[in-house]
N, C-alpha and C positions, 0 to 999 in steps of 0.2 A: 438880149431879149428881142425878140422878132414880135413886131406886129403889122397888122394888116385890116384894112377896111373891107369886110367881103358881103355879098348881100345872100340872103334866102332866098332858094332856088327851089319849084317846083320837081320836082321826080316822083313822076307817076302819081300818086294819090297824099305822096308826102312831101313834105319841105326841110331837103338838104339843105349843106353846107359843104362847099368843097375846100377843101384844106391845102396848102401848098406845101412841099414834098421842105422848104425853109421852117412852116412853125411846126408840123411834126418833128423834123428833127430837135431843133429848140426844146420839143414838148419832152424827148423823149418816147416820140410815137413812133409808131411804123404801121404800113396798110395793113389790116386782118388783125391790128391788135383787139383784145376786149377790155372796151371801156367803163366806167361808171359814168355817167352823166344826172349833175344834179342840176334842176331849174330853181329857182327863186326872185324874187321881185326885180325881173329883169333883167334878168344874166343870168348862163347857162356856164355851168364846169363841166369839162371835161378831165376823166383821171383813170390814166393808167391804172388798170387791174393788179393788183399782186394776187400770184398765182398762188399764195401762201395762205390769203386773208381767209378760204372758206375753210380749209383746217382751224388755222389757228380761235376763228368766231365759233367752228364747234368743239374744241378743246376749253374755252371759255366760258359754253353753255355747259360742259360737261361740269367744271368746277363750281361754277353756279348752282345747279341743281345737288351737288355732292355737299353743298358747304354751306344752307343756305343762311344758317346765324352766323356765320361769320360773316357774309355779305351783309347782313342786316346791322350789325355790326359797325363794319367798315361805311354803311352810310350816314351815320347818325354823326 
């Protein structure tokens, strides 16, 4: 596990973070990847994109809309 203390950095009109070429690799990251980033009460995730996820999230709305008592259903 890599960690590191790093502070918020001004760039231009916004506030980076510069990453070291150790916790991307740890992360699984590389420059130019596309990420998610979620905030919540004080902490910020960063996460790898799967290039799979916007297919598979609209094959899922497809079965959703196609089936919708059976989702009703399965929630109960």
């Amino acid at each position: 596990m890599a960690l590191a203390q790093k502070s918020l950095q001004r760039i231009g009109n916004s506030t980076g973070l510069v990453l070291t070429t150790d916790l991307l690799k740890e992360a699984g990251l590389e420059r130019d990847d596309e990420v998610l980033v979620h905030a919540e009460a004080g902490r910020i995730t960063i996460t790898k994109l799967d290039p799979d996820f916007d297919r598979l999230m609209a094959a899922a709305d497809r079965f959703v809309a196609a089936h919708p008592n059976a989702i009703r259903k399965l929630a109960q």
